[in-house]
FISEKOL-619017 format. One line per field, with one value per residue (C-alpha): x, y, z. Coordinates in nm, 3 decimals, always signed. Layout:
REM FISEKOL-619017
u <- [X	...];
v <- [Y	...];
w <- [Z	...];
This chain:
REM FISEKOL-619017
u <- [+0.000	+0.123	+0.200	-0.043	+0.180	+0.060	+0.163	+0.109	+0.006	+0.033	-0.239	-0.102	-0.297	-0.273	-0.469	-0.226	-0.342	-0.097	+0.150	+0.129	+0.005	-0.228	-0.400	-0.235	-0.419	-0.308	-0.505	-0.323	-0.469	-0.321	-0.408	-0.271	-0.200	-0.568	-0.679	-0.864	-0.814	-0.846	-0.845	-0.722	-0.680	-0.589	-0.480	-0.456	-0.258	-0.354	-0.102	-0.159	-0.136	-0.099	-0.368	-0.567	-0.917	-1.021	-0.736	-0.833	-0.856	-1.270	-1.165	-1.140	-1.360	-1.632	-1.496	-1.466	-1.589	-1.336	-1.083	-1.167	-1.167	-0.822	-0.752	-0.948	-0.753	-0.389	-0.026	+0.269	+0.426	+0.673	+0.492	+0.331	+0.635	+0.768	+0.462	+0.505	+0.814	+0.697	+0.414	+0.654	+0.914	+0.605	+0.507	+0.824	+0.844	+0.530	+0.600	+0.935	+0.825	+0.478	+0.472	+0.328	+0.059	-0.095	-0.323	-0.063	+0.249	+0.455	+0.200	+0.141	+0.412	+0.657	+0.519	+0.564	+0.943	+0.990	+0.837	+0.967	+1.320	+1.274	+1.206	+1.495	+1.328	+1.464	+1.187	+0.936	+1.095	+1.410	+1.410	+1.462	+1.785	+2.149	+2.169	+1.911	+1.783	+1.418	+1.045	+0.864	+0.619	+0.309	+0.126	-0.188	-0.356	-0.042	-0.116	-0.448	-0.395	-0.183	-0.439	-0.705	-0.400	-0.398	-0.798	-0.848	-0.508	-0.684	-0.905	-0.640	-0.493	-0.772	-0.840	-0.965	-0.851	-0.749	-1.073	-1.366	-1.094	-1.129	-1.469	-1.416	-1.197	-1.461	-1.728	-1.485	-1.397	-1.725	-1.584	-1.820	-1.603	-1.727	-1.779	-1.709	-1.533	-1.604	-1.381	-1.485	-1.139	-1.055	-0.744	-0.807	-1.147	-0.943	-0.639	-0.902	-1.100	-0.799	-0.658	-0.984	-1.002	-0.662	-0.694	-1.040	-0.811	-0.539	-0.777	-0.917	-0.613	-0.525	-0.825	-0.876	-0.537	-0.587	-0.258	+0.046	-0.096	-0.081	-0.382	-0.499	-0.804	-0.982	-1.138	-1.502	-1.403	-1.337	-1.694	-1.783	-1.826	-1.654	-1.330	-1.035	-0.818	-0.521	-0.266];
v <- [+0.000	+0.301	+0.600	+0.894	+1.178	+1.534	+1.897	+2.156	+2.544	+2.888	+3.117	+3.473	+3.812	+4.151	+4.484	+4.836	+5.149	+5.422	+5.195	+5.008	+4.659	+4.668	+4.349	+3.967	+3.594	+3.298	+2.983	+2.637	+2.352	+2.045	+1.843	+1.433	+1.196	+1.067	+1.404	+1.511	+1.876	+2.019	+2.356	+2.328	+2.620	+3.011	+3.270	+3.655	+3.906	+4.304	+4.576	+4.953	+5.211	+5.552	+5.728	+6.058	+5.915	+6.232	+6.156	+5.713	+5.625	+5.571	+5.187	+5.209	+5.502	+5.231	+4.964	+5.178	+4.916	+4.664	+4.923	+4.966	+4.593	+4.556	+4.861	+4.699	+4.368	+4.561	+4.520	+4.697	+4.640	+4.504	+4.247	+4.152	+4.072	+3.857	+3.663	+3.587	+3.490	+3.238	+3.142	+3.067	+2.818	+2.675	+2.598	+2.480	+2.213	+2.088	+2.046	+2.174	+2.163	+2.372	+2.596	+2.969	+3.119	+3.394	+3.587	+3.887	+3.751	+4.098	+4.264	+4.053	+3.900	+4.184	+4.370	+4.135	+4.063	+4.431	+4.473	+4.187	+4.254	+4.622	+4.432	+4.257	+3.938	+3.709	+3.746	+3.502	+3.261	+3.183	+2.882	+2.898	+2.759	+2.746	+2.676	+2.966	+2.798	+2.829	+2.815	+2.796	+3.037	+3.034	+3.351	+3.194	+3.473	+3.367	+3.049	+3.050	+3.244	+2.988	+2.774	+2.972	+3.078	+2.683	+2.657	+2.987	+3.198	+3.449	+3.589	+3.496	+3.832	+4.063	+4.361	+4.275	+3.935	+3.883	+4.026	+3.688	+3.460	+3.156	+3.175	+3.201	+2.921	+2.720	+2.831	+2.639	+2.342	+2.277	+2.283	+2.371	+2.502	+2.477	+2.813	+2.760	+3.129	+3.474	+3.743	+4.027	+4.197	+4.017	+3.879	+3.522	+3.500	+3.651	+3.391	+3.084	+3.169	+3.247	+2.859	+2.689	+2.806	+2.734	+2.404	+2.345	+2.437	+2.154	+1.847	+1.936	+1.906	+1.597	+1.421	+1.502	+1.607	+1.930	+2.045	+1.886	+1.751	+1.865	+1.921	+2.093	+2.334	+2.585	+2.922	+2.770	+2.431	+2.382	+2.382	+2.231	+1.835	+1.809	+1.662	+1.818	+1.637	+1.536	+1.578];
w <- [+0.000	-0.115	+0.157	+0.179	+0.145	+0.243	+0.181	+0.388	+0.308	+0.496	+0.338	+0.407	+0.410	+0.531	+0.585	+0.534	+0.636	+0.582	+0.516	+0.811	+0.848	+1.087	+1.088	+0.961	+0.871	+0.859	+0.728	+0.719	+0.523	+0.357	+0.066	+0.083	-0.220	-0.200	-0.307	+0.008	+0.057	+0.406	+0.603	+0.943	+1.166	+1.149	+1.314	+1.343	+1.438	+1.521	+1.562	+1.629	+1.369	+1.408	+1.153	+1.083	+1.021	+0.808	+0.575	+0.529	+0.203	+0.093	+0.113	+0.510	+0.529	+0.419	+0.623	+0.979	+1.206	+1.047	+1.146	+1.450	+1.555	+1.492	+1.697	+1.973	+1.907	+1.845	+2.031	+1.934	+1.612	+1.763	+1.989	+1.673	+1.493	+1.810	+1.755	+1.386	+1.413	+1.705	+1.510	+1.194	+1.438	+1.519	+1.213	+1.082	+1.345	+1.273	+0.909	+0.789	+0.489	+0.393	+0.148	+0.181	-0.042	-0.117	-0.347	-0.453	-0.351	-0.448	-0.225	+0.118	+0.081	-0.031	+0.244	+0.548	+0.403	+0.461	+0.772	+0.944	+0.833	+0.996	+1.321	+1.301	+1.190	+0.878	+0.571	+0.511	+0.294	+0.476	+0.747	+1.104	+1.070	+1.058	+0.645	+0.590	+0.323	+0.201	+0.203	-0.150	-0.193	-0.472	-0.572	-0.652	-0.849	-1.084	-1.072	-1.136	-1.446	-1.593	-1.592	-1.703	-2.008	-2.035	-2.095	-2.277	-2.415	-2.602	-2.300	-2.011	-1.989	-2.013	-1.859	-1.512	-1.564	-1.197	-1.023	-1.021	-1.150	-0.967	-1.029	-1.431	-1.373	-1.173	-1.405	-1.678	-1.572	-1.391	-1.058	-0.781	-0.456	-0.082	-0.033	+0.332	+0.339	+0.280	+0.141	+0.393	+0.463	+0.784	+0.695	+0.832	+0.657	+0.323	+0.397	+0.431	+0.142	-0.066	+0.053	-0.024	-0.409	-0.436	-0.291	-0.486	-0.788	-0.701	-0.629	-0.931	-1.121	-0.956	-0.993	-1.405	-1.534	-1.567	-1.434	-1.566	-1.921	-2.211	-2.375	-2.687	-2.597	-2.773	-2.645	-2.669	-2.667	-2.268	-2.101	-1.754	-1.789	-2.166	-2.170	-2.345	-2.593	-2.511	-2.749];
């Protein structure tokens, strides 16, 4: 009997306001060799930010009492990054080898690299080790948009392309996601969500072939429940 191997994911996202982070999720799920896909457990993390709240942008001007949660919720910046970096040995002894995602890798991902090295911290992707060596990370926006360049090249890159595009991709292959999460600008809730598509996405691919064949598809050829041709 063969071995059920299993990877393990760190779904990462943050809220900025004025260029501070003020609020970080985490959602950890795995997906095994039998193609069962599962979401685990999260976490968040709140720091204080120093802001003028008649100068917010119109994005947290609508989204106030989100703000203000955090605020309730917040440490120092400083705390916060101790706890990260706890939460990331953790992590790494549990499974040295997970793999961290997120929807707009250059952003959340750029941005907590930054930060944490301003605390003093090592970025994300290097190990808590002697060797330094490193994490993989996936930008899953980028990801998905290979695929969807796989099932439809001529409409892949249009404008807007990346807002809805799980759900063109979904809509495409005839997959119908859980829906278990809700993308409502918590960053744990954004983080799980983000980590179930992509996850929907993978046993998906593992189950048909969908990633790592080659297949010959047309624009209007690839609808939900039709099979491709291979070539």
């Amino acid at each position: 009997m063969s071995e059920n191997k299993q990877q393990t994911f760190l779904s990462l996202d943050i809220e900025v306001v004025e260029k501070q982070i003020a609020a970080i999720g985490v959602s950890k799920g795995k997906i095994d060799s039998k193609m069962n896909p599962k979401i685990d457990d999260g976490k968040s993390f709140y720091g204080a930010v120093k802001y003028d709240e008649r100068k917010l942008s119109s994005f947290w001007k609508d989204n106030i009492k989100k703000l203000k949660f955090f605020e309730e919720n917040a440490i120092s910046q400083n705390k916060m990054a101790e706890q990260v970096e706890k939460y990331i040995v953790e992590q790494q002894k549990l499974d040295p080898n997970f793999i961290f995602v997120s929807d707009f890798g250059s952003f959340d991902i750029g941005i907590l690299n930054k930060w944490l090295e301003s605390h003093n911290k090592k970025p994300l992707r290097f190990r808590r080790n002697e060797k330094s060596d490193f994490f993989m990370d996936v930008d899953i926006t980028s990801f998905a948009a290979g695929v969807l360049f796989a099932l439809s090249p001529m409409n892949a890159f249009n404008k807007g392309w990346e807002w809805g595009l799980f759900e063109k991709i979904f809509q495409k292959l005839g997959i119908n996601p859980k829906n278990e999460f809700e993308h409502d600008h918590n960053p744990q809730n954004d983080a799980s969500k983000n980590l179930s598509d992509f996850l929907s996405l993978l046993e998906h691919g593992m189950k048909n072939g969908i990633v790592g064949k080659k297949r010959k598809v047309d624009d209007d050829e690839y609808l939900p429940n039709k099979k491709a041709k291979l070539v």
